[in-house]
C-alpha positions as CSV (number, residue, x, y, z in Angstrom):
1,X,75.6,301.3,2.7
2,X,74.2,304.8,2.3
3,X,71.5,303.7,0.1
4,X,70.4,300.8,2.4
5,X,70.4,303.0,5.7
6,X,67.9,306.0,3.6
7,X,65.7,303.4,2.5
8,X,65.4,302.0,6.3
9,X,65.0,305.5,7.8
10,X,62.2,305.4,4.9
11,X,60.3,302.6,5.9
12,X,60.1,302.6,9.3
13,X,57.9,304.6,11.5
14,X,58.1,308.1,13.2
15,X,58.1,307.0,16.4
16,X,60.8,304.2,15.5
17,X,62.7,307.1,14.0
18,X,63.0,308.8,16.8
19,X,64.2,306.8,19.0
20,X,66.7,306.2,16.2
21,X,67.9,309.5,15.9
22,X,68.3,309.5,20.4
23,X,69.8,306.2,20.1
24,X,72.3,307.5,17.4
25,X,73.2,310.6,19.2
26,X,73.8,308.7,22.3
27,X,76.1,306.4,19.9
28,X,77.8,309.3,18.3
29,X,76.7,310.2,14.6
30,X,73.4,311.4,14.0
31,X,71.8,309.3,11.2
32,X,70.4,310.7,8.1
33,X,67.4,312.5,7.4
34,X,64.5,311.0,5.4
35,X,64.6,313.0,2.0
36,X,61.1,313.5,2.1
37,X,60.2,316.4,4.2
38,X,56.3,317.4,5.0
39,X,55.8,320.4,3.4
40,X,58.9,321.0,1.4
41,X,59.1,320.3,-1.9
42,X,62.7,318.9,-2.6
43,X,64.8,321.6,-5.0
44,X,68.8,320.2,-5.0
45,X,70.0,317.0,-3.6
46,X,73.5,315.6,-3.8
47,X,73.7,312.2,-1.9
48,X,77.6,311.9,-3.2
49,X,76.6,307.9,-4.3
50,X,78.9,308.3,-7.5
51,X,82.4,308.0,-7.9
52,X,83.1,311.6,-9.1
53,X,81.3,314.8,-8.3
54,X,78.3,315.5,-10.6
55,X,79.1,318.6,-12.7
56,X,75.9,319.1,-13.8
57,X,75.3,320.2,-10.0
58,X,79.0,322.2,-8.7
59,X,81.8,323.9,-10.1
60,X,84.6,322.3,-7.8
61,X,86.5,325.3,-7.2
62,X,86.7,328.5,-4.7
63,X,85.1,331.7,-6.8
64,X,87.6,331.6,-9.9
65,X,85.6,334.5,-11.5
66,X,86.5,336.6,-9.0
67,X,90.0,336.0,-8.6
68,X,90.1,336.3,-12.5
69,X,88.4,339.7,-12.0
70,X,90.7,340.4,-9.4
71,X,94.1,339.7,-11.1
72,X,92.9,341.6,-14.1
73,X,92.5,344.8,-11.8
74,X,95.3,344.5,-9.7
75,X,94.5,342.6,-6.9
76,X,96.5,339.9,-5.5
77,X,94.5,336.7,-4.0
78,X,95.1,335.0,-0.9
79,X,94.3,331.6,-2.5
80,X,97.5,331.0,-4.8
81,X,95.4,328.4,-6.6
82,X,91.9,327.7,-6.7
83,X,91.0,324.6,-7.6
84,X,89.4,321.6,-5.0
85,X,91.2,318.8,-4.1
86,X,88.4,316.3,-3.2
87,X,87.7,312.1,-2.9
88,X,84.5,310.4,-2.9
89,X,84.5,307.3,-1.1
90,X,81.5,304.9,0.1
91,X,79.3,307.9,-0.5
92,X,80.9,310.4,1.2
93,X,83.0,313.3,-0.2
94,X,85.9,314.6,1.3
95,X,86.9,317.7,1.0
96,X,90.8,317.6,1.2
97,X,93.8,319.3,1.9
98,X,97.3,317.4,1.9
99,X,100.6,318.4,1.5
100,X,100.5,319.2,-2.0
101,X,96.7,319.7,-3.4
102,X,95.3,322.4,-3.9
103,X,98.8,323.1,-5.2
104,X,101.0,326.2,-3.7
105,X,104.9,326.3,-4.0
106,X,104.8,325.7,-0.1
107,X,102.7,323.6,2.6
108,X,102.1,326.6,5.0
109,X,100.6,328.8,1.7
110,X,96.6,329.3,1.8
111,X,94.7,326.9,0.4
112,X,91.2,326.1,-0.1
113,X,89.3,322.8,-1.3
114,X,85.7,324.1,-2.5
115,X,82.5,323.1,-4.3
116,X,80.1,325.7,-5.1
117,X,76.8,325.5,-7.7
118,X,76.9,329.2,-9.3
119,X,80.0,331.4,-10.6
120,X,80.2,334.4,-12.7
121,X,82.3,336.2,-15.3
122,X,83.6,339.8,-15.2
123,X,83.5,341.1,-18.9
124,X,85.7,344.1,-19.7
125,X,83.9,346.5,-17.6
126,X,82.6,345.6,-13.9
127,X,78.9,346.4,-15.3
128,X,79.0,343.6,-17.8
129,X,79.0,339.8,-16.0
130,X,77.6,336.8,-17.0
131,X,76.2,334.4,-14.2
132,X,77.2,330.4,-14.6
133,X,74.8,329.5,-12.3
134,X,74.0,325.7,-11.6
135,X,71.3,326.1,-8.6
136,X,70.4,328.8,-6.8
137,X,67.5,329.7,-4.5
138,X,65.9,332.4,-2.3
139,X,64.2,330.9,0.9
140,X,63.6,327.5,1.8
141,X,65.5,324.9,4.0
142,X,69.1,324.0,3.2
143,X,70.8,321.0,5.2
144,X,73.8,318.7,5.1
145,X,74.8,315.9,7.0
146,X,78.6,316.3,7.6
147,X,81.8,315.8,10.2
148,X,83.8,318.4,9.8
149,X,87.6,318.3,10.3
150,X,89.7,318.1,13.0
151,X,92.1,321.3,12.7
152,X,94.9,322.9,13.7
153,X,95.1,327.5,13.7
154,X,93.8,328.3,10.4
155,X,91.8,325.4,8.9
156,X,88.2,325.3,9.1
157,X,85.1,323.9,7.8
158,X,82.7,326.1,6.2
159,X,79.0,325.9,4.8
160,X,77.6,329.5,2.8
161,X,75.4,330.7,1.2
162,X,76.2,333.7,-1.7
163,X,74.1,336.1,-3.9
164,X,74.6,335.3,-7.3
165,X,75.3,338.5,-8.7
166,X,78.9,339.4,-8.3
167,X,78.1,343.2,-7.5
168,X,76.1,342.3,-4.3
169,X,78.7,339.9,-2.9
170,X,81.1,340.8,0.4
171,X,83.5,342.1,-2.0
172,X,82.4,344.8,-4.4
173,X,83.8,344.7,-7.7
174,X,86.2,347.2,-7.1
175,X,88.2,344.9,-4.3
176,X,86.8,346.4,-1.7
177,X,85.6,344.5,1.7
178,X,82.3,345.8,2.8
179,X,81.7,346.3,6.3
180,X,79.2,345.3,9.6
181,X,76.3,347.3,8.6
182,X,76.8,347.7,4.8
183,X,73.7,345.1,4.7
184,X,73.1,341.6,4.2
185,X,75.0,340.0,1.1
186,X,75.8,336.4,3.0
187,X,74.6,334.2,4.9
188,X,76.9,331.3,7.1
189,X,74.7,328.1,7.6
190,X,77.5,327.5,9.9
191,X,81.9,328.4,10.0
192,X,83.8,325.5,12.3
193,X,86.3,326.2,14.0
194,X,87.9,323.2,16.0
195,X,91.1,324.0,17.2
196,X,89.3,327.6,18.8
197,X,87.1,325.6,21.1
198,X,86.1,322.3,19.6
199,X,82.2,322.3,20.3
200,X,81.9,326.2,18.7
201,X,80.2,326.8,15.7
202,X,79.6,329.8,14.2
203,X,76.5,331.3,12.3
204,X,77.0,334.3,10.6
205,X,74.3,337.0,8.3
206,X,77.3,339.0,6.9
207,X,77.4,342.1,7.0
208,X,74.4,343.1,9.5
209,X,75.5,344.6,13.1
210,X,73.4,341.7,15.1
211,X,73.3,338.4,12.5
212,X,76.2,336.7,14.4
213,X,76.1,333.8,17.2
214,X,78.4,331.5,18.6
215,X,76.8,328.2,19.0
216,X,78.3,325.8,21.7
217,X,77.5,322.3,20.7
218,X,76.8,319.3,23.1
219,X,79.6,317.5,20.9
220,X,82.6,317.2,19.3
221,X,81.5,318.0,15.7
222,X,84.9,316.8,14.1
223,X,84.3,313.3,15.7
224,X,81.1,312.5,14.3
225,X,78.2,313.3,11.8
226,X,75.5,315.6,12.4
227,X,73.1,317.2,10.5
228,X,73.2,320.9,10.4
229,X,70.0,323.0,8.4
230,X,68.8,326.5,7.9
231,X,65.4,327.9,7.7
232,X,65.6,331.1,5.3
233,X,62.4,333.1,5.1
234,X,61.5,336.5,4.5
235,X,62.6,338.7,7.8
236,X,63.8,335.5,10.1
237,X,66.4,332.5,9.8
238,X,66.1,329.7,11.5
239,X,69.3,327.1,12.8
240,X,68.8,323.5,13.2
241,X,71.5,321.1,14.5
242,X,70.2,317.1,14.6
243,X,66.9,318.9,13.9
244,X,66.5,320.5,16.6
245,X,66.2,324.8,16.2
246,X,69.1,326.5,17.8
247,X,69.1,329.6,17.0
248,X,66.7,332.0,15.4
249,X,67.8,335.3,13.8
250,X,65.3,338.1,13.3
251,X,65.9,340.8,11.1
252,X,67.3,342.3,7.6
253,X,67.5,339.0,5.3
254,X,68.8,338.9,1.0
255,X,66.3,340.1,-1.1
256,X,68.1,337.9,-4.0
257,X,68.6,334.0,-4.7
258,X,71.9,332.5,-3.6
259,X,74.0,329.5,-4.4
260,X,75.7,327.3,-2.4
261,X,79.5,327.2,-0.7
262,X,80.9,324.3,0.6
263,X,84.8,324.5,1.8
264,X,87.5,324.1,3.2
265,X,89.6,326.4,4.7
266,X,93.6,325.9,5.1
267,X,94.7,329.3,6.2
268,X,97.6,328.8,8.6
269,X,99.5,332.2,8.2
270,X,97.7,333.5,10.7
271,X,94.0,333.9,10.4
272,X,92.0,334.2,13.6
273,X,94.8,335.3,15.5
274,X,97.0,332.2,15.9
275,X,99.5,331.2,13.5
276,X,100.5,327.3,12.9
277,X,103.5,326.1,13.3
278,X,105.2,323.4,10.8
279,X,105.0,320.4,12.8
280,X,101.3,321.1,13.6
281,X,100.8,321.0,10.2
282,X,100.0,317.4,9.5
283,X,98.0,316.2,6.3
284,X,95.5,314.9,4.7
285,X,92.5,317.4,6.5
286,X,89.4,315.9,5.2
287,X,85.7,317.9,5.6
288,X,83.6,314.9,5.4
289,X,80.0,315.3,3.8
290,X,77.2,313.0,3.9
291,X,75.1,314.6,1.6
292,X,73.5,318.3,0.8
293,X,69.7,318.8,-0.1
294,X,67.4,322.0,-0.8
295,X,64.0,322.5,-0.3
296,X,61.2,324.9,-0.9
297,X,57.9,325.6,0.7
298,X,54.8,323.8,-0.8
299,X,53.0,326.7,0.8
């Protein structure tokens, strides 16, 4: 169906195209982009059309080298295991959480369903790391088409973007949590969190003093697809939700390539302020994604 609807939004013209895209948003989901894009040369695509994710393209799991890294030195992780519990179905992966994947002794324990194209090694001193990096990039345009899930306190959809080299990340080697101001190490394309206000979206250039902005969508995000892309370039980023720019952020950007993060997030101890209760806690979540693609500037 996937395949049939691209090759439609393909043939037809611009102008049919939008009035495609206005019909669809009155309708509800907004419809896929052409993967052509006028000056943008295409650098990663995942359209999800085969039964189990491509691991020539993601590591479906949330930043084992760290936690590895972490355990070694002490350091307890929130995420008692690590590993993505995901489906792919009609061309669209789900990123899941249910009552018992990713495993934890207990329902209410942290959890996190994750895909992620780059990880890294610690050898036996903090100096020494080798990079397993899939795809990387610095600038360009990154989008997904996605309906992200409907939560409860705690779980949330997320959508990052990560330096490669584990001594530059938001966590130094050491354990320690770098702070607003220490400079730029990540970037959120965008952080969803339904059950604070359903139409809020967050995007986020961790750990700058003015790189964060609370989006209030026209729509219910978790109802629907919607495309959601960011402009990276030197100085600025630019937000795009059903291609149209939202947001612009002017200012410190990475100087490095970085991979991709897609997640999501089942922290109901507490996180954000609001703790879930057990009968709110109902399963399977699912973070529903149409498809991810990369580009880079022809010019």
């Amino acid at each position: 169906m996937k395949k049939a609807i691209l090759f439609l939004t393909l043939c037809f013209s611009v102008t049919f195209i939008g009035f495609a895209q206005q019909s669809a948003q009155q309708a509800g989901s907004f419809p896929p982009n052409p993967v052509e894009k006028p000056g943008w040369k295409l650098t990663f695509q995942d359209e999800f059309d085969r039964p189990k994710l491509n691991d020539a393209l993601w590591y479906p799991a949330y930043r084992t080298g760290r936690k590895e890294h972490f355990k070694r030195i002490g350091i307890e992780s929130r995420w008692y295991d690590n590993n993505a519990h995901y489906l792919i179905e009609d061309g669209i992966l789900k990123l899941r959480v249910d009552e018992n994947l990713p495993f934890r002794p207990k329902k209410e324990m942290p959890c996190v369903s994750c895909i992620m194209t780059s990880d890294h090694r610690f050898g036996e001193t903090t100096e020494t790391y080798q990079l397993l990096e899939k795809f990387a990039q610095k600038y360009g345009w990154f989008e997904i088409r996605c309906k992200t899930v409907r939560g409860v306190p705690g779980v949330y959809s997320a959508f990052w973007l990560h330096q490669t080299d584990p001594t530059d990340q938001e966590y130094t080697p050491e354990g320690v949590r770098r702070k607003i101001g220490d400079g730029v190490i990540e970037i959120d394309i965008f952080e969803q969190w339904s059950w604070r206000e359903k139409q809020r979206t967050d995007f986020n250039v961790h750990f700058t003093t003015d790189g964060h902005h609370a989006c209030m969508l026209d729509f219910d995000p978790c109802e629907d697809f919607h495309v959601y892309a960011l402009e990276w370039k030197e100085g600025e980023l630019n937000w795009y939700v059903d291609n149209k720019k939202v947001y612009t952020y002017s200012g410190q950007t990475p100087q490095k390539k970085m991979f991709i993060l897609v997640a999501l997030f089942h922290r109901p101890d507490g996180y954000g302020g609001t703790k879930s209760e057990p009968d709110q806690l109902t399963f399977p979540k699912d973070f529903e994604i149409d498809y991810i693609r990369v580009y880079q500037a022809e010019h």
